[in-house]
Biopython code that builds the backbone (N, CA, C, O; Angstrom):
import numpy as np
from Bio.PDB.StructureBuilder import StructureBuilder

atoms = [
    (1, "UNK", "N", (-40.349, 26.212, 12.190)),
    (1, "UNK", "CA", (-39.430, 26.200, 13.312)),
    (1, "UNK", "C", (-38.724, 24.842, 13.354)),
    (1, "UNK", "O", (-39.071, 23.687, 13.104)),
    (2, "UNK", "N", (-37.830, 25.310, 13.683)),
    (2, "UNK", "CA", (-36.995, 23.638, 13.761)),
    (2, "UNK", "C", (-36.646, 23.166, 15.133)),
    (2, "UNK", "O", (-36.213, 23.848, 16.063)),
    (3, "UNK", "N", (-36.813, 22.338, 15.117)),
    (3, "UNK", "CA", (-37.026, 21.119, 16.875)),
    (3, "UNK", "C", (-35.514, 21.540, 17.514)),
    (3, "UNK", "O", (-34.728, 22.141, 16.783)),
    (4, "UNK", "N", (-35.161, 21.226, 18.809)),
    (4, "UNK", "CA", (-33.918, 21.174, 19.079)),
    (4, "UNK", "C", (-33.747, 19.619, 19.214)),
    (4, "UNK", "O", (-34.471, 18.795, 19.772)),
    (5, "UNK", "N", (-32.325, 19.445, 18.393)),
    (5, "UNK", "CA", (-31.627, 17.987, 19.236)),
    (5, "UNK", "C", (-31.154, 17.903, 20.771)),
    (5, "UNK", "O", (-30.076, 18.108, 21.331)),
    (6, "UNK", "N", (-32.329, 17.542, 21.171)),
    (6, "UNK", "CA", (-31.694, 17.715, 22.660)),
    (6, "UNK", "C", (-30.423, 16.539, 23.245)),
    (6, "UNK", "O", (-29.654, 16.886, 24.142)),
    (7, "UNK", "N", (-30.356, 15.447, 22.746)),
    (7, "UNK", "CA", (-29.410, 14.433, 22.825)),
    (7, "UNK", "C", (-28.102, 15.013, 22.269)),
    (7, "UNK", "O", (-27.032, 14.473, 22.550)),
    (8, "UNK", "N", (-28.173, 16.264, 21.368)),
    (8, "UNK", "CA", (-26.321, 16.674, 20.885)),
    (8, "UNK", "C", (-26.238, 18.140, 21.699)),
    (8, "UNK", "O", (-25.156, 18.727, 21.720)),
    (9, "UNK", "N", (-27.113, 18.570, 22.200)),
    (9, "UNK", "CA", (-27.498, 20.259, 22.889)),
    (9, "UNK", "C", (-26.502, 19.503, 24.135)),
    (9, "UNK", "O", (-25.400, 19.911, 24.503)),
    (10, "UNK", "N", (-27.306, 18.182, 24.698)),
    (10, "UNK", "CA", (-26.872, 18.105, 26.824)),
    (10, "UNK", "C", (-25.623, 17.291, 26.366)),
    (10, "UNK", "O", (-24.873, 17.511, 27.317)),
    (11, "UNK", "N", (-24.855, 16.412, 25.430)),
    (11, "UNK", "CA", (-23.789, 15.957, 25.333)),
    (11, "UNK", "C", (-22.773, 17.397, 24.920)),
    (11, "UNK", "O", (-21.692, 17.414, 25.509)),
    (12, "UNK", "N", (-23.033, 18.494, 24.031)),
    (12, "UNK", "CA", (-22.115, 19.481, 23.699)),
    (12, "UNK", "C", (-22.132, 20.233, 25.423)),
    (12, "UNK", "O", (-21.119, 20.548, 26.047)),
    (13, "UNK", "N", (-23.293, 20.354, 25.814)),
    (13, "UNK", "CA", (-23.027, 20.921, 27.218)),
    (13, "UNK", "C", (-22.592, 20.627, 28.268)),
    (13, "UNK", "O", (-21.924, 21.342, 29.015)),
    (14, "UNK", "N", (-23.068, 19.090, 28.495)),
    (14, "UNK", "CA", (-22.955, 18.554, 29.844)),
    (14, "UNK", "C", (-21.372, 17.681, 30.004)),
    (14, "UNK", "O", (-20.861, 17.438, 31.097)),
    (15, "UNK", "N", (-20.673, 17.237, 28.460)),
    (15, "UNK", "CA", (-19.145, 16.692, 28.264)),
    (15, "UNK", "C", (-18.230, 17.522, 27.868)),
    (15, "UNK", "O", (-17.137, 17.763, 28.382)),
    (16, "UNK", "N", (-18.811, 18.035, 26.752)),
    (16, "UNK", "CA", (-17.938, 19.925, 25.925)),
    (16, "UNK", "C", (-17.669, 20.693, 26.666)),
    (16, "UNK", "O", (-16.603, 21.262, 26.903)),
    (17, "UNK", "N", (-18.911, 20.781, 27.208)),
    (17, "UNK", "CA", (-18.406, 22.633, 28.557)),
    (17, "UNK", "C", (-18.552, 21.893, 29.963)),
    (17, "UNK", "O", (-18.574, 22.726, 30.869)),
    (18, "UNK", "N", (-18.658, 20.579, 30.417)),
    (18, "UNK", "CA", (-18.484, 20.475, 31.838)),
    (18, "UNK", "C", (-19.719, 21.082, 32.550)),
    (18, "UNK", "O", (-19.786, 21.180, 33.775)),
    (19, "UNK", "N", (-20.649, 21.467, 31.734)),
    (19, "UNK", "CA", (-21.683, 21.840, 32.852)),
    (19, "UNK", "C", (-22.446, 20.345, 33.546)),
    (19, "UNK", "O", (-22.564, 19.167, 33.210)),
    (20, "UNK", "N", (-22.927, 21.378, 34.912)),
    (20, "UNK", "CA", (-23.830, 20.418, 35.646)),
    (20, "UNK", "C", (-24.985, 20.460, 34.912)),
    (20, "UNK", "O", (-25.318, 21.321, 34.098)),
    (21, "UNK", "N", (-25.788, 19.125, 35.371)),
    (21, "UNK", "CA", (-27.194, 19.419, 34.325)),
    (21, "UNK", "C", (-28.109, 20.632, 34.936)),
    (21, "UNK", "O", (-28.754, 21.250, 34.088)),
    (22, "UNK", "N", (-28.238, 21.016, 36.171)),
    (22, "UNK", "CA", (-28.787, 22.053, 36.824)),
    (22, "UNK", "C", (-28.114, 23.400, 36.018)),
    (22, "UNK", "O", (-28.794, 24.387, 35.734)),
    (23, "UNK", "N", (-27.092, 23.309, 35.792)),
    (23, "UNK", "CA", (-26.506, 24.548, 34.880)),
    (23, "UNK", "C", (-26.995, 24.407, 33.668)),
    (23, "UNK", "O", (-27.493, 25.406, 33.149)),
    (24, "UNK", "N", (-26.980, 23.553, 33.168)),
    (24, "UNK", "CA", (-27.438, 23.752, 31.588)),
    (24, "UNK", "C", (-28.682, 23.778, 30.962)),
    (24, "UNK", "O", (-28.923, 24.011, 29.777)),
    (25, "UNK", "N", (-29.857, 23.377, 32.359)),
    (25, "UNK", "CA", (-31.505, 23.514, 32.103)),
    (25, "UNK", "C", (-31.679, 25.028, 32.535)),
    (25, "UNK", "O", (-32.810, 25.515, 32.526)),
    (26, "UNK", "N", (-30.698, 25.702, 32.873)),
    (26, "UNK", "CA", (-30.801, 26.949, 33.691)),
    (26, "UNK", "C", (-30.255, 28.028, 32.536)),
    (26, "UNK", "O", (-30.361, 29.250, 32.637)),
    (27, "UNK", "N", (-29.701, 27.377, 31.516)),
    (27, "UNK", "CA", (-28.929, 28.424, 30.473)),
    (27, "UNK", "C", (-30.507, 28.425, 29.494)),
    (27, "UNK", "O", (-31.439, 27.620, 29.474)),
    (28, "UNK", "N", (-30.241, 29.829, 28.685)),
    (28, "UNK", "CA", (-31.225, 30.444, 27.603)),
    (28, "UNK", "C", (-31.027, 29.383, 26.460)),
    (28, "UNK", "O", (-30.067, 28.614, 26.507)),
    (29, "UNK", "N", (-32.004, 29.340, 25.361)),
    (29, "UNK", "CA", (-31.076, 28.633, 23.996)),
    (29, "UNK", "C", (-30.318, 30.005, 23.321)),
    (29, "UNK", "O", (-29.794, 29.838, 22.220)),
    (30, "UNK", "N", (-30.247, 31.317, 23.928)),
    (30, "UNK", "CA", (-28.850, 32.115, 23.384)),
    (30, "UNK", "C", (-28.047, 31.785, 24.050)),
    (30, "UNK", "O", (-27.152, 31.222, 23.421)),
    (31, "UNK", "N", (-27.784, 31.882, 25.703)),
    (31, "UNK", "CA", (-26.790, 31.805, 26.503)),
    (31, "UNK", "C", (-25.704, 30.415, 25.902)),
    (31, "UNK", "O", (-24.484, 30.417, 26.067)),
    (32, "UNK", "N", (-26.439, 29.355, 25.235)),
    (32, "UNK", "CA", (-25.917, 27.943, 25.297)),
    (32, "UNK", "C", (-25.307, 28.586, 23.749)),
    (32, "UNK", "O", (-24.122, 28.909, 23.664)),
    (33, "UNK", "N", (-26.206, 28.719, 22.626)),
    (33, "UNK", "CA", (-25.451, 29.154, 21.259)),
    (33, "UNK", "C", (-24.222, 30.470, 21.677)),
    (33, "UNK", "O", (-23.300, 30.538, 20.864)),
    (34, "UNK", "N", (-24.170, 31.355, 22.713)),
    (34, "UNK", "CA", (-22.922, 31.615, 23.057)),
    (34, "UNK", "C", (-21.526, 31.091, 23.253)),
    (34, "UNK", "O", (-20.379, 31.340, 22.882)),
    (35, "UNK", "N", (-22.353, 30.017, 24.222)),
    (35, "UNK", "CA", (-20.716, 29.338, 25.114)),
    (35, "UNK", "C", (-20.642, 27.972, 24.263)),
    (35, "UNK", "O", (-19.814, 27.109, 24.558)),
    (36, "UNK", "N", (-21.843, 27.764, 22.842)),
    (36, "UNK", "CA", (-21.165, 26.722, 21.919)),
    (36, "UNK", "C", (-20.424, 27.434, 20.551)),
    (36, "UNK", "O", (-20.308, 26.876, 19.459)),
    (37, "UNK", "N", (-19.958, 28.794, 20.887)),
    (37, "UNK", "CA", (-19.533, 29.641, 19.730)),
    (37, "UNK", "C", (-20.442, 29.974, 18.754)),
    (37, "UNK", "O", (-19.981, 30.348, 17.675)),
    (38, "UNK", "N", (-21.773, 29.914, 18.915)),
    (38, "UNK", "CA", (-22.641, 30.398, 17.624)),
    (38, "UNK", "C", (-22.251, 31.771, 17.702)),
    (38, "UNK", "O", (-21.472, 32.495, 18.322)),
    (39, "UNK", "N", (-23.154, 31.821, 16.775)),
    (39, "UNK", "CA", (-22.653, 33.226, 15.857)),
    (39, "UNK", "C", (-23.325, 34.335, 17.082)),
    (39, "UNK", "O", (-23.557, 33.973, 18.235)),
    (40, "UNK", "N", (-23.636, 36.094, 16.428)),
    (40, "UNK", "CA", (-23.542, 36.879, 17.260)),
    (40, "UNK", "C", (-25.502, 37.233, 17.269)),
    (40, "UNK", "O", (-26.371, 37.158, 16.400)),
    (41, "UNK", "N", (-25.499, 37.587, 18.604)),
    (41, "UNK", "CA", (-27.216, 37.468, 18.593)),
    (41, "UNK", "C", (-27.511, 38.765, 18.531)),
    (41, "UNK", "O", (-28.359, 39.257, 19.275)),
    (42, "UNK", "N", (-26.684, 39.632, 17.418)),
    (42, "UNK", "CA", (-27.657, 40.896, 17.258)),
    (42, "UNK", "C", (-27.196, 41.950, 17.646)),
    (42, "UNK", "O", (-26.309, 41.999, 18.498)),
    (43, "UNK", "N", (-27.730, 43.002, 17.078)),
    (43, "UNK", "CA", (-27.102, 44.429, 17.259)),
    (43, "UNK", "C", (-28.051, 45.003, 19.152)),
    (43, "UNK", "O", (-29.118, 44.751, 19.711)),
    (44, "UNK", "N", (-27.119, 45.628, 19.375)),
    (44, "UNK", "CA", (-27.701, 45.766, 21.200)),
    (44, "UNK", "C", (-28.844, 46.636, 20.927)),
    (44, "UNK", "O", (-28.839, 47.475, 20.026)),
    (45, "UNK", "N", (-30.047, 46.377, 21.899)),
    (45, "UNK", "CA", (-31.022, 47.106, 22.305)),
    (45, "UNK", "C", (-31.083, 48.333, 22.345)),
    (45, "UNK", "O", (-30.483, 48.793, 23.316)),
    (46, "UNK", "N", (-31.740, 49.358, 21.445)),
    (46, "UNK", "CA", (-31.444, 50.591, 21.254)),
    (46, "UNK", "C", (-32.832, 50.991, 21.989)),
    (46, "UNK", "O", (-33.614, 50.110, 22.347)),
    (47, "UNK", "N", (-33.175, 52.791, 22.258)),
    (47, "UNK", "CA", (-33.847, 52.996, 22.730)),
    (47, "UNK", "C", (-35.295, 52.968, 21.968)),
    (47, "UNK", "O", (-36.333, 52.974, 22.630)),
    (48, "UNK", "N", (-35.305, 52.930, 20.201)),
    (48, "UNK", "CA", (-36.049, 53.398, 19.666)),
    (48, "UNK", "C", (-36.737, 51.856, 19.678)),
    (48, "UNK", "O", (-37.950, 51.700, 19.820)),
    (49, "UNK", "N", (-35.597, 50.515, 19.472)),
    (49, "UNK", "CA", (-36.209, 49.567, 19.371)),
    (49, "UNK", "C", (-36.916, 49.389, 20.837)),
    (49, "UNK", "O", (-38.086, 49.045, 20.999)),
    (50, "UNK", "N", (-36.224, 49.610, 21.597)),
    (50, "UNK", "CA", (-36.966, 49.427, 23.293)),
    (50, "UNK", "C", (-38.769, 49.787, 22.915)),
    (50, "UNK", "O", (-39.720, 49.006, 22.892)),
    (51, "UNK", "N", (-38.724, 51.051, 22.694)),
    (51, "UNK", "CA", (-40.373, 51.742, 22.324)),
    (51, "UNK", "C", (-40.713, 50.866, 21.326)),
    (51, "UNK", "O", (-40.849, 49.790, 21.908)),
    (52, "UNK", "N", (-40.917, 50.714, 20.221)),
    (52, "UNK", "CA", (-41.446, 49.786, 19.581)),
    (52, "UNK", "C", (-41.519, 48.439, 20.394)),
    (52, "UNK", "O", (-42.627, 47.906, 20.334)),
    (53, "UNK", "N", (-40.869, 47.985, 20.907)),
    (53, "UNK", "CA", (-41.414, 46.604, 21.528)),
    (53, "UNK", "C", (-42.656, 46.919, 22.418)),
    (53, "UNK", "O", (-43.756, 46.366, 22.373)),
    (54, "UNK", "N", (-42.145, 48.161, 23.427)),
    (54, "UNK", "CA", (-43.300, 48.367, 24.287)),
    (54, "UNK", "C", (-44.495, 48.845, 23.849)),
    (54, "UNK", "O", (-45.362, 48.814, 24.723)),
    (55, "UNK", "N", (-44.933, 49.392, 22.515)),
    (55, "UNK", "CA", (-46.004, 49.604, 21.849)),
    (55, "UNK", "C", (-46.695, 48.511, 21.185)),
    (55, "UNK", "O", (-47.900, 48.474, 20.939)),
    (56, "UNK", "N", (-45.620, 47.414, 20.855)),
    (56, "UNK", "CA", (-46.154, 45.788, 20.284)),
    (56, "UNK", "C", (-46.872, 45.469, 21.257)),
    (56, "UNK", "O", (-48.101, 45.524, 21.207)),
    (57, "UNK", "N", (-46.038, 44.990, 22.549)),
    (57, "UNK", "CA", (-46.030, 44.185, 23.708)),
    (57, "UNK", "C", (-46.941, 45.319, 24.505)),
    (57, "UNK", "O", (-47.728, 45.318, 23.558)),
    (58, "UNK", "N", (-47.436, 46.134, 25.270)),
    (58, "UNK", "CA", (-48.148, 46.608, 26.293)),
    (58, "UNK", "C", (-47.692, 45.603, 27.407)),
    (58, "UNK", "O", (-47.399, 44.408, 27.370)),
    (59, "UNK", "N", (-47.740, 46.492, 28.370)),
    (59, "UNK", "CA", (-48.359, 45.131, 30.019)),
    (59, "UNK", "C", (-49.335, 45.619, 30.151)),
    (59, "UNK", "O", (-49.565, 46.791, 29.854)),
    (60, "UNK", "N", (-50.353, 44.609, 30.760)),
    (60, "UNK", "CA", (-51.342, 44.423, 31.081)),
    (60, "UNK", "C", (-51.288, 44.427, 32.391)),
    (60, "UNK", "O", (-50.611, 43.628, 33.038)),
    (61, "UNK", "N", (-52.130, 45.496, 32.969)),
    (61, "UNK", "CA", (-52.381, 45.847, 34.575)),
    (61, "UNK", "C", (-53.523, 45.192, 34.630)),
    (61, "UNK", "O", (-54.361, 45.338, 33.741)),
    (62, "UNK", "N", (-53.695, 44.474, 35.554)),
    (62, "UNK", "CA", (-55.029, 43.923, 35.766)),
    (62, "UNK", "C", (-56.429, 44.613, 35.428)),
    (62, "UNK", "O", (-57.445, 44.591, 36.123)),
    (63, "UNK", "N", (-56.288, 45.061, 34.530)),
    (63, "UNK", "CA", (-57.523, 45.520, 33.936)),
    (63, "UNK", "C", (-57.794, 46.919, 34.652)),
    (63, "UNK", "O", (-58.983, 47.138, 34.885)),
    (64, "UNK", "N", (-56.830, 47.956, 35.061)),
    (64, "UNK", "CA", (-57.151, 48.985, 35.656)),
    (64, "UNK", "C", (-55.709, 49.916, 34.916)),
    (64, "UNK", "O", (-55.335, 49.709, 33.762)),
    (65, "UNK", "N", (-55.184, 50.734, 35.667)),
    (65, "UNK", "CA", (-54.080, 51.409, 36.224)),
    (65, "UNK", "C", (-53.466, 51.333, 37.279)),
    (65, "UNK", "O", (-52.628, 52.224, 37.413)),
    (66, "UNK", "N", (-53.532, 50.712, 37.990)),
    (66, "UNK", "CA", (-52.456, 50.367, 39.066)),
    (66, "UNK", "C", (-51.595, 50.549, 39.065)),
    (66, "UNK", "O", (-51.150, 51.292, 39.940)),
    (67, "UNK", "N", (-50.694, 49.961, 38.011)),
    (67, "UNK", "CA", (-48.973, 49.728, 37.790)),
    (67, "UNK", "C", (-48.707, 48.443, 38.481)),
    (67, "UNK", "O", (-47.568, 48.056, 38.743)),
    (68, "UNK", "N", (-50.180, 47.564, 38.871)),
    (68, "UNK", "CA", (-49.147, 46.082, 39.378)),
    (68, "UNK", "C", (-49.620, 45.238, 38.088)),
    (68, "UNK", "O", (-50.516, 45.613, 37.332)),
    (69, "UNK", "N", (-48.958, 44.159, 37.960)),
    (69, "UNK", "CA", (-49.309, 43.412, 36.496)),
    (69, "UNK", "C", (-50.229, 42.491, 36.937)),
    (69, "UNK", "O", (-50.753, 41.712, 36.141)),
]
sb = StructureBuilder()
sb.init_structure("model")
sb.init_model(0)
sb.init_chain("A")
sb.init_seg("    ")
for serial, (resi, resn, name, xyz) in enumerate(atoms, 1):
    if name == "N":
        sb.init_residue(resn, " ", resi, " ")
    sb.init_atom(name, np.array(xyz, "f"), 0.0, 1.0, " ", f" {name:<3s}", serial, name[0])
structure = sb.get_structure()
């Protein structure tokens, strides 16, 4: 994995795009590779991929059935 430069991330954000710093600790690292023109994050969420995540991922009900997490 590679580190982020956070010293060229809050200068491209906080002088480049004018954000407040409250705006820009508040953006995703996609939302920010958006509005710095990176490239495209992917083909949209299909239903089949939806099920496969939820068969990876489960939630965990507190150890019952409930339906509260």
């Amino acid at each position: 994995m590679t580190a982020f430069d956070w010293p060229v991330l809050m200068r491209a954000g906080l002088r480049g795009l004018g954000l407040r710093p409250a705006e820009f600790w508040a953006l995703t690292p996609a939302e920010l590779v958006l509005l710095l023109g990176g490239g495209e994050c992917g083909a949209p969420l299909d239903r089949a991929r939806l099920d496969e995540l939820a068969r990876a991922f489960p939630d965990r009900v507190n150890g019952g059935t409930d339906g509260r997490v």
